[in-house]
N, C-alpha and C positions, 0 to 999 in steps of 0.2 A: 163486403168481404172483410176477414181480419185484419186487420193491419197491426205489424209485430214488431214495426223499428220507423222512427223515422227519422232521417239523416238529410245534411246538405251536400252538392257536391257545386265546384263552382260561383260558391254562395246562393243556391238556389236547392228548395226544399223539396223532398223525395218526402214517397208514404215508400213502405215497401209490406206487402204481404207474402205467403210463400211461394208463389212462383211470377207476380206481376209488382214492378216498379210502377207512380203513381207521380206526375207532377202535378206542383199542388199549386193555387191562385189562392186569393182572399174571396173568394166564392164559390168555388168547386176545387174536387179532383178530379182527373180522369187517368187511364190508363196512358205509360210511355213508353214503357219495355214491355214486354210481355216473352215468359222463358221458356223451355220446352223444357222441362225437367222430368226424370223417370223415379220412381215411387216414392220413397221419403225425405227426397234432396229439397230443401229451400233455398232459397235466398237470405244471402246476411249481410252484404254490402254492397255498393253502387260507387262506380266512380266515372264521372268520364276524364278520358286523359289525353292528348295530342288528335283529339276528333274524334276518339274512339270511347266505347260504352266496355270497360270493365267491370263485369258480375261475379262477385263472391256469394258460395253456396257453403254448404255445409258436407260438398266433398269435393269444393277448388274453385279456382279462380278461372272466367272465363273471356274470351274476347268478343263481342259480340259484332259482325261487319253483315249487315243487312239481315237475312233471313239464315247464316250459320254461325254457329259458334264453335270456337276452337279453345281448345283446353289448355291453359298455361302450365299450371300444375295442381297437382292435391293438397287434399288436406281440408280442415274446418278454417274457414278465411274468419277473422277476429275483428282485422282494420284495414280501412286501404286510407291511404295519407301524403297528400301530397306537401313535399317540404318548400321551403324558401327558393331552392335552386332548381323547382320542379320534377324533383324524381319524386317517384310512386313507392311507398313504404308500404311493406305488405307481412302482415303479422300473419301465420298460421299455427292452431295448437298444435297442428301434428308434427310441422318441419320447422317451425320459429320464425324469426324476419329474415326478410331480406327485398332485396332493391328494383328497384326496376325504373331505367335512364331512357330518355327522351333520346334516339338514334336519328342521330342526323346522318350518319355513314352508309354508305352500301356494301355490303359484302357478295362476294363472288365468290360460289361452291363448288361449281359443277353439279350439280344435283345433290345425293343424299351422301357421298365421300366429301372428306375435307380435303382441300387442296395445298399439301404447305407450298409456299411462298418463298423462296430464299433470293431471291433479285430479281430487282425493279428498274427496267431503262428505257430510254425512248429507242427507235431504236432506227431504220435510216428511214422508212417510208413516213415517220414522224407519227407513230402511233405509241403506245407503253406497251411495253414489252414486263412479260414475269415469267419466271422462268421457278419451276419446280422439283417433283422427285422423278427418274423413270425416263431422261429424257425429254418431257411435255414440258412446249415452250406454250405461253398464253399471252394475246394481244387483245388491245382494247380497241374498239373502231370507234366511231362515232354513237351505233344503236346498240353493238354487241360484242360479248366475248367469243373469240373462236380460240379452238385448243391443239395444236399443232405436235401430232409425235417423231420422234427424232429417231425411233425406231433404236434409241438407246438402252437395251434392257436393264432393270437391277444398277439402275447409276442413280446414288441418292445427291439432294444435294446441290439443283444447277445452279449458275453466274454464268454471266456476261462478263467477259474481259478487253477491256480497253486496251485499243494497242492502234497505232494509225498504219500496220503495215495487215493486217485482215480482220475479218469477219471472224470474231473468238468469242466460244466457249467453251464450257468446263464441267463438268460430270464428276464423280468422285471416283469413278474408276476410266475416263474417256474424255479426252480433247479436244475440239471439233473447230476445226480453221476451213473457212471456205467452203461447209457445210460438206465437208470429209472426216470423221473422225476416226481417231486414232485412240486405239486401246494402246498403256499401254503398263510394265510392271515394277512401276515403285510406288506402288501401294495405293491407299484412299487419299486421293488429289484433292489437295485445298486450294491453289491457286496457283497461277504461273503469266509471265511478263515477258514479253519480247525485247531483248538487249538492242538485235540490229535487225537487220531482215530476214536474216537466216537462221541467228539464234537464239534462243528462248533459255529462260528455269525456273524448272518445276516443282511444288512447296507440296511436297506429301505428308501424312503421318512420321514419316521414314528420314526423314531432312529433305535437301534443295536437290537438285540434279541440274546440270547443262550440258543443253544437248541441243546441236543444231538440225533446224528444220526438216532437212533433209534425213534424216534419220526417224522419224516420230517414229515412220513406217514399219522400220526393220527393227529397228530398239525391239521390241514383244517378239516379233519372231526368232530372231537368234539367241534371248534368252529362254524362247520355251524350247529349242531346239537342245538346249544343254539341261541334263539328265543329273548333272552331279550339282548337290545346292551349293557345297562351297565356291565349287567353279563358276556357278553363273550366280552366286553373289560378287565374285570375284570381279566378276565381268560386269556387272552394275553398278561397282564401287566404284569404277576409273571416268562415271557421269557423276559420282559423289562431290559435291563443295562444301556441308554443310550435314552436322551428323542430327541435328534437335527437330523434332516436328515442328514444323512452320505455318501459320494460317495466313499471313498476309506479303504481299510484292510490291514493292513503289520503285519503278527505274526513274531517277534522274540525270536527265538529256546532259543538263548543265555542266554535271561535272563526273558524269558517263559512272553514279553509283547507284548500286542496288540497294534501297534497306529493307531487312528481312525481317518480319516479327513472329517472333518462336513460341516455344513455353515455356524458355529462359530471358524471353527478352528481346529488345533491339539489337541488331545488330548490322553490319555495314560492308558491302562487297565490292572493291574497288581492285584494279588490276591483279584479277585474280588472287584476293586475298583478304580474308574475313577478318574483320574486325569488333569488339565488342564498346560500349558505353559504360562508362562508371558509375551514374548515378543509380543507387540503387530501386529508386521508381523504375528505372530502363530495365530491372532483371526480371522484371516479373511477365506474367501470359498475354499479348497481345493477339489482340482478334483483327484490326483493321488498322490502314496506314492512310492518309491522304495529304495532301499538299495546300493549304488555301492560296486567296488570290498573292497574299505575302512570302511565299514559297516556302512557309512554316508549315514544318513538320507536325498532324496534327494524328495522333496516336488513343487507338481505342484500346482500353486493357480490360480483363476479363477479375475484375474483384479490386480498381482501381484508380474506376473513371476514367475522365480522359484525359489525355499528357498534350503540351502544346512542347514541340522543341524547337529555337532558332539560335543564335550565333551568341544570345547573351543568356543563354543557362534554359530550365525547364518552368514552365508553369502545371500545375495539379488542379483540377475542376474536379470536385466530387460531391458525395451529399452533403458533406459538410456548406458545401455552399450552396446546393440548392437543387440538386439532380436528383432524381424518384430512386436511381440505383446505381450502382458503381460497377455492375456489371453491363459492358457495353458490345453489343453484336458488331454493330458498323455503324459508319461517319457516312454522313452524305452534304456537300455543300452546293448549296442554292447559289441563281444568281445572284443575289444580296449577301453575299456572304454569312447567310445565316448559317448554322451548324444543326443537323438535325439524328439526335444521335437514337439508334434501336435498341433498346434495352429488355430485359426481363418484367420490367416495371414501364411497360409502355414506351412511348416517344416522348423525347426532351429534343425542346427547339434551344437555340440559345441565338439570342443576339445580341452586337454588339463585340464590342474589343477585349479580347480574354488579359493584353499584355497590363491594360493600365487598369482592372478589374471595374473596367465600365461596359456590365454587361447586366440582361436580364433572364431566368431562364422561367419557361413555360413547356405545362405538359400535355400528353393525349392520351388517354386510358379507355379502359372498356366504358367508363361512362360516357364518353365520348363518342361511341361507335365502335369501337375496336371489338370485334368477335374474342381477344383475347390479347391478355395483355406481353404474353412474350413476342416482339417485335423481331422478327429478323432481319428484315430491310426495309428502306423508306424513301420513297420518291415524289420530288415538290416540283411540281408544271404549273407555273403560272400560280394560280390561287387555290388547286387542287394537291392536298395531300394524300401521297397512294402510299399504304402501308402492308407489306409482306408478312404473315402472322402462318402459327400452325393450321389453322381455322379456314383458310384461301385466303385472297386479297379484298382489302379495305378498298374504298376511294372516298374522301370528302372534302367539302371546300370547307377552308379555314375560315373563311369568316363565318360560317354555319355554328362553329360551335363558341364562338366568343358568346357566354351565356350573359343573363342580366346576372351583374355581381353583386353581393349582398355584405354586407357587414358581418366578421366572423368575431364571438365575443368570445371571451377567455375566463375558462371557470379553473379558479384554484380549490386543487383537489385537499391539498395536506399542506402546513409548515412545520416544519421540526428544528427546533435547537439542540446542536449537541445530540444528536439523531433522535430525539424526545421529539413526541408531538407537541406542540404548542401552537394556542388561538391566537387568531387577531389580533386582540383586544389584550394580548400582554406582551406583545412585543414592544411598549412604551418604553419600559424600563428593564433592562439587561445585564445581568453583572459581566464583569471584564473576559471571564473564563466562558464566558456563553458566546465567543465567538464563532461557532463553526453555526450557517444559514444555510437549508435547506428549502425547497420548495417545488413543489409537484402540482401542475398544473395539463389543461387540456383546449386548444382551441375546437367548438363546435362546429364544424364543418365538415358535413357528413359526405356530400360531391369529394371531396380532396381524401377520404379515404384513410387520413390519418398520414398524407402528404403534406405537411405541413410545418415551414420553417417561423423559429419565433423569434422576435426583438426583443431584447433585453438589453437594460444600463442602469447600472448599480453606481449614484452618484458616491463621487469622493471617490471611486474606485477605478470606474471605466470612462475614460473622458469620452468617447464613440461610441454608439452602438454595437451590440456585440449578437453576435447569432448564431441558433443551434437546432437543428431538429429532434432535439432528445425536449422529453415532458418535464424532464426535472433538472434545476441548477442547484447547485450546493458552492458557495463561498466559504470558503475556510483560513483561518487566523485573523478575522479580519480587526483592525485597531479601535478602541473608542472612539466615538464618532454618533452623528444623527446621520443615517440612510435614507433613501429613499428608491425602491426598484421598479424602474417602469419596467411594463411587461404587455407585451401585444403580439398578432399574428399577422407576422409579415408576410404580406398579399402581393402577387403579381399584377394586380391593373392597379387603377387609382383611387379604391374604395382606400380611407381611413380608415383604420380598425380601433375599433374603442380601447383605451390603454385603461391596464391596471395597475392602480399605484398603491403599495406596498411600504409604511413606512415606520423604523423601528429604529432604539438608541443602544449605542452597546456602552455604560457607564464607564470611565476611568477609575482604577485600581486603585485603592486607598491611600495609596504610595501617591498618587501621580496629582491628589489635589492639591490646590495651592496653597492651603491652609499648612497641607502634612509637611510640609520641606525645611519651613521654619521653626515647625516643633521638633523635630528630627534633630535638628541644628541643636537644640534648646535642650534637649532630654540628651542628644553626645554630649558636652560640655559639661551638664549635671554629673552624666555618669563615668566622664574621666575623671573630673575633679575625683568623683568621689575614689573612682580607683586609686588616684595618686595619695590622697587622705587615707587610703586603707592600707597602699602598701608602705607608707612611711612611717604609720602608727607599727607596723607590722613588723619593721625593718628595726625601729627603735627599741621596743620589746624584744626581738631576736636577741639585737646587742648587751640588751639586760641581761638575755635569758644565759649569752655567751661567756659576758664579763663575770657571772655570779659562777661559772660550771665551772671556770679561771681558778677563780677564789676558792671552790669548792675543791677545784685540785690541788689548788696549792696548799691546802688545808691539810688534805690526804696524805699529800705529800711530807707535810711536818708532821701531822702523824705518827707518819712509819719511823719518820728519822728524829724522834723522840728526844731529848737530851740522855732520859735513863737508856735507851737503847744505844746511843752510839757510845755513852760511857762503859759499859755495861761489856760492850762487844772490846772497847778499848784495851779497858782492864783483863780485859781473856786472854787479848794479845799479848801483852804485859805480862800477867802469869806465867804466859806457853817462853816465853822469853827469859823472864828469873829462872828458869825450873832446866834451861837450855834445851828446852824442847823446841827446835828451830823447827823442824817437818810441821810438826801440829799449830805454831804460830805461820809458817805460813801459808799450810792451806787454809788458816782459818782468814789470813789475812788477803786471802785471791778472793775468796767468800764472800767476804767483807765488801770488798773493790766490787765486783761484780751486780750484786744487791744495788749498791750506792749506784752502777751505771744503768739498772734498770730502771730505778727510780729518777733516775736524772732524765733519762729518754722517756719514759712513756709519761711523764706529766704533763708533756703537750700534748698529748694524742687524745682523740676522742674514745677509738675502739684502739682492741690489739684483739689477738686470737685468744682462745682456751687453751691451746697449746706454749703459747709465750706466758701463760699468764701462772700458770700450772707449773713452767722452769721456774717461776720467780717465788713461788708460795713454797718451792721443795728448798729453796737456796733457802728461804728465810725461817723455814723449819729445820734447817740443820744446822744452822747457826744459832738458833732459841737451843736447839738440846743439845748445842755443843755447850754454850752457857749456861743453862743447866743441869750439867752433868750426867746426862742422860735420863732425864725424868718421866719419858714420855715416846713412845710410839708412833708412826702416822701410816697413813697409805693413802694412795688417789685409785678412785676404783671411775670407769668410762664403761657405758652401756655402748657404746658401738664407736670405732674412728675417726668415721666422718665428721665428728663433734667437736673436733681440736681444731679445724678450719672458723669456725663460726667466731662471731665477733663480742666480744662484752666491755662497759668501760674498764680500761686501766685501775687497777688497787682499789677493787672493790670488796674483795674477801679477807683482805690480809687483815683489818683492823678485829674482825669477827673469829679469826686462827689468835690473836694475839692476845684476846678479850679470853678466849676457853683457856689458853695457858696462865695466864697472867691470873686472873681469878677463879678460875673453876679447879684446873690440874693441878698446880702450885700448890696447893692448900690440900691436896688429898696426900694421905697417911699412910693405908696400907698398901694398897696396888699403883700398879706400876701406870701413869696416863695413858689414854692414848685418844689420837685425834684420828677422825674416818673421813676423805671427802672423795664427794659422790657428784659425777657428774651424767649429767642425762639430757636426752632429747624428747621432748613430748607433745607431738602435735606442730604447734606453732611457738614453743616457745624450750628454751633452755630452763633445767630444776638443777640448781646449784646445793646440795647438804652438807654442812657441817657438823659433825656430829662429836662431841665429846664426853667422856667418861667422870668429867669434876667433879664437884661439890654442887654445884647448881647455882641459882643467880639467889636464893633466900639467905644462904647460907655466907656465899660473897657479900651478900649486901651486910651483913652483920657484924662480919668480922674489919669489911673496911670502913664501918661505922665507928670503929672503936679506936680507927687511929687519929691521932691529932692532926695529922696535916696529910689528908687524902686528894691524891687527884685523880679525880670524875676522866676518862677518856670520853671525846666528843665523836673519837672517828666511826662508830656503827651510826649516827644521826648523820653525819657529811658523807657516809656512803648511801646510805638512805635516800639523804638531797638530789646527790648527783647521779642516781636509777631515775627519780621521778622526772630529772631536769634534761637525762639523755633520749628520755622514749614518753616524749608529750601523744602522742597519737595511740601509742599503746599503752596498758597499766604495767607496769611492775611491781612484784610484792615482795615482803622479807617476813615470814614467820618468825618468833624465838620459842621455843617449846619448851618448858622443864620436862624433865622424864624422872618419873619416879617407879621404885620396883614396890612387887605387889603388895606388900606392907605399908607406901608411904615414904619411904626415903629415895633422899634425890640421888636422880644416877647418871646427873651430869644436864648437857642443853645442847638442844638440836635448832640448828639454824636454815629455815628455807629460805632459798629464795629464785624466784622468779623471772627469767628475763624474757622480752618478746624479742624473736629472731625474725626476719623477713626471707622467703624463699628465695 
């Protein structure tokens, strides 16, 4: 026949053709399976798996147990594969992988309905008791389950309640003491606890109620008897203690208190009077209350793990340390004080001592046996674990699943620096700002589901081991240094798991080599020196530059106060005096005084205003034409106000008015002089003109060529000096222009000049 594949399964070799398996020797084949298959179905793979013969066709996976086969599921079967921890990996094209675990558990259905499960007890004839939806209580004997109705309609939800004064339970709308129950109406009933022997309180959607014994009876009928909802709210309120939905009851004997756990929290009922907890873990949903052999308070929360409370504060168990899920149904503790908690994410055992955190915690999951992995109750007899699920009830013995444990190895996914990807092989060498470490990693361990807690320790950083169930760690700011990060998957039994070691250098800063501290040292010293070498040279030139602007005032200063000038003004006085013209000698002699104290004062100054400067140029123009005899005209003309604020050196103008009189005007014949000065703002800088109608400077220079004993004035070159010497950062300029009319003859000399202002 054809044969179209051939595979091992067990280490031992298959032929396989379309519809007949084939084991093979070193001398023959002969047939081993043989399939019943209907028109163009084959065969694609063989496996045998816990004593059984699994066949993949090319439209599913089958079981094969003597002469029938049962059909797992559909699809074109690809691979069947068993792993390290013995589950059966099963590829299909049409639906993809998926798993299939070695069941050690038994599960209990009732037939073709699922039975949920909501508590698990023994119960007094010493059998397990499970208690479900509807009423239907379920016991386990020796060879069978039998299923027992309570004749409780529409009551989802049962438990068993512990109480030593009767026979209690609980239905979500029904209470059943001494196999009497009692409807009755506050609401969907979570749980309720007997205070004394008479009375009880009851944990509804709705809050608590207390209500003794004797009443359960009448409670429902005298409130259906009332018609008006206020009033027989009213009338349910006066059994009110507690207004929060409540899902759990603990009475302690000891010191005669109730603790309630709500949707707010813990909280505490002692002589009639409700009490709350501060620590903010206490405010959150709790699902279950129980007490261990310590008579610590051990607290199951709904999105929070579980809370241990005793006399020295709280402890917190959650994934972070090692639990499948933080959502917890209920507590159950064994004789060994083990903890065995029912969660969303299976069963978590824990043993050992939660207060000095020497403990272990181990899980149960569907690969385990569990029909499903939301737990809602769990009960441990002896070596036999029974677990409450939506699916009906589990039972298995624990040592059944302790598997052979393998070595789980640790493959790094990513590193990134500085959230950049970066290889291996460069994390040798790191500059200082490359301190933020990343790393994304996964332990293989396909049984654990992706339950799985890892070790980590970042030498220099972490002196302990440190642990997390997240894939990735990121270290940030971390110093110069050589690192090294072990990294492994922390296992619950005693396999060593292979460590990954990780190791990388983050360099010291430029700044921080030992070379750099002494050049530092070497290059300050240089470049103070040098500062102090620069502002001294700086400071001595200043003084130059100060002493010479001195001199150049005082230059300025003799200047103005000429010998012929002050003889000149003298003899006018003198005149106005012979002639007994006392008015006109002594305005001219206030004039006179005046001038003299402006010159006196402003030769120390550096600036004065345009406004001051402007009084001092009109005093000393009416005192030239009062000397001569009115030879000469003037005016000051200002392009806008604001301009007589502004600052210019002292006795800068006056020698350039003295120089157009003296040589230009003096010497003209027919018309009358006259001087024009113009002051202005332009941009960034003041335009000072002087403007006069003389003879010109060719015509000056000729005529005082001719005298024998001419003296040259210096003061337009020391007003010149002391512009270039007041405004080093800026230029200053001084035009001299002849002006001649359109034939050629001079019509006198126009004086610019320049000053830079600062805004």
């Amino acid at each position: 026949k054809e044969i179209t594949k051939i595979i091992t399964s067990n280490n031992e070799p298959y032929l396989i053709s379309k519809k007949t398996i084939y084991s093979f020797n070193k001398e023959t084949y002969f047939p081993f399976l043989e399939i019943d298959l209907e028109g163009d179905e084959f065969i694609t793979q063989y496996e045998s798996y816990l004593g059984n013969d699994l066949v993949g066709t090319n439209k599913g996976l089958y079981l094969i147990q003597s002469d029938h086969k049962s059909k797992i599921c559909s699809g074109y079967i690809g691979t069947l594969f068993k792993d390290k921890e013995n589950h059966l990996w099963v590829s299909s094209i049409d639906n993809g992988l998926f798993k299939i675990s070695q069941q050690k558990g038994i599960t209990f259905t009732f037939g073709e309905s699922k039975f949920p499960v909501y508590e698990i007890e023994k119960s007094k004839d010493r059998k397990i008791l499970f208690i479900g939806d509807n009423g239907y209580f379920g016991k386990k004997t020796e060879n069978n389950f039998t299923l027992e109705n309570t004749s409780i309609e529409n009551s989802l939800r049962g438990r068993k309640i512990e109480t030593e004064f009767a026979e209690a339970y609980l239905f979500q709308n029904c209470i059943r003491i001494n196999n009497t129950n009692y409807r009755t109406p506050f609401g969907a009933l979570k749980t309720f606890t007997f205070i004394s022997e008479d009375s009880l309180l009851i944990a509804s959607n709705n809050g608590v109620y207390k209500v003794r014994y004797e009443e359960l009876a009448s409670i429902r009928k005298k409130a259906s008897a009332i018609s008006n909802n206020n009033q027989k709210q009213h009338y349910l309120d006066q059994f009110k203690i507690f207004e929060t939905r409540t899902h759990a009851l603990l009475f302690n004997k000891k010191n005669n208190t109730v603790y309630l756990g709500s949707n707010e929290g813990l909280f505490g009922y002692s002589k009639n009077k409700i009490y709350a907890f501060n620590d903010p873990l206490l405010k959150k949903r709790i699902t279950d209350l129980k007490f261990n052999n310590s008579n610590e308070l051990i607290i199951a929360t709904s999105g929070y793990g579980l809370l241990l409370l005793n006399e020295n504060g709280l402890i917190q168990i959650s994934t972070k340390d090692g639990l499948t899920s933080n959502i917890i149904n209920k507590v159950f503790i064994d004789t060994n004080s083990n903890l065995w908690l029912s969660t969303n994410k299976g069963i978590n055992k824990i043993t050992g001592t939660l207060i000095d955190e020497n403990y272990t915690i181990s899980y149960f999951n569907n690969s385990d046996g569990l029909p499903s992995n939301i737990v809602n109750a769990t009960f441990v007899y002896n070596d036999t674990i029974w677990a409450g699920t939506e699916k009906g009830i589990t039972f298995f013995n624990e040592k059944d699943i302790k598997f052979q444990q393998h070595e789980i190895p640790i493959k790094i996914n990513s590193i990134s620096i500085n959230d950049k990807s970066t290889a291996i092989d460069s994390l040798t060498s790191l500059k200082h700002n490359q301190n933020k470490f990343s790393i994304n990693f996964i332990g293989i361990a396909p049984y654990k589901e992706g339950k799985i807690t890892y070790e980590y320790q970042l030498s220099g950083i972490d002196s302990l081991p440190q642990y997390t169930n997240s894939r990735s760690i990121t270290f940030r700011a971390l110093p110069p240094g050589d690192y090294n990060l072990r990294l492994k998957v922390k296992d619950d039994s005693s396999v060593n798991n292979p460590v990954k070691n990780i190791a990388f250098t983050i360099k010291k800063p430029l700044w921080e080599e030992s070379w750099v501290t002494p050049s530092v040292i070497i290059l300050a010293i240089i470049i103070l020196v040098s500062i102090l070498l620069y502002n001294y040279k700086r400071n001595k030139k200043r003084q130059k530059q100060l002493e010479k602007i001195r001199a150049l005032e005082k230059l300025a200063f003799q200047q103005q106060m000429n010998p012929h000038f002050i003889f000149n003004a003298l003899n006018s006085i003198h005149d106005f005096i012979g002639s007994n013209d006392q008015k006109s000698a002594h305005q001219y002699l206030s004039k006179f005084a005046k001038l003299i104290r402006y010159s006196l004062d402003n030769s120390v100054k550096d600036f004065v205003s345009i406004n001051s400067e402007i009084d001092f140029l009109k005093l000393y123009l009416a005192l030239e034409d009062l000397r001569f005899e009115n030879l000469f005209d003037y005016e000051v003309n200002l392009n806008s106000e604001e301009i007589l604020s502004y600052q210019i050196p002292p006795m800068i103008l006056q020698p350039y008015i003295e120089n157009a009189i003296l040589h230009g005007i003096r010497h003209k014949k027919n018309d009358k002089g006259r001087i024009i000065m113009n002051f202005s703002k332009l941009n960034n800088h003041i335009e000072i003109t002087i403007d006069d109608n003389g003879i010109g400077r060719k015509k000056s220079s000729a005529i005082n060529s001719k005298k024998e004993q001419y003296h040259k004035s210096s003061g337009m070159n020391i007003a010149k000096e002391r512009l270039e010497n007041s405004h080093k950062k800026k230029l200053s300029t001084i035009q001299v222009i002849d002006k001649y009319d359109s034939v050629g003859n001079p019509e006198g000399t126009l004086v610019k000049i320049c000053i830079p202002i600062d805004e």
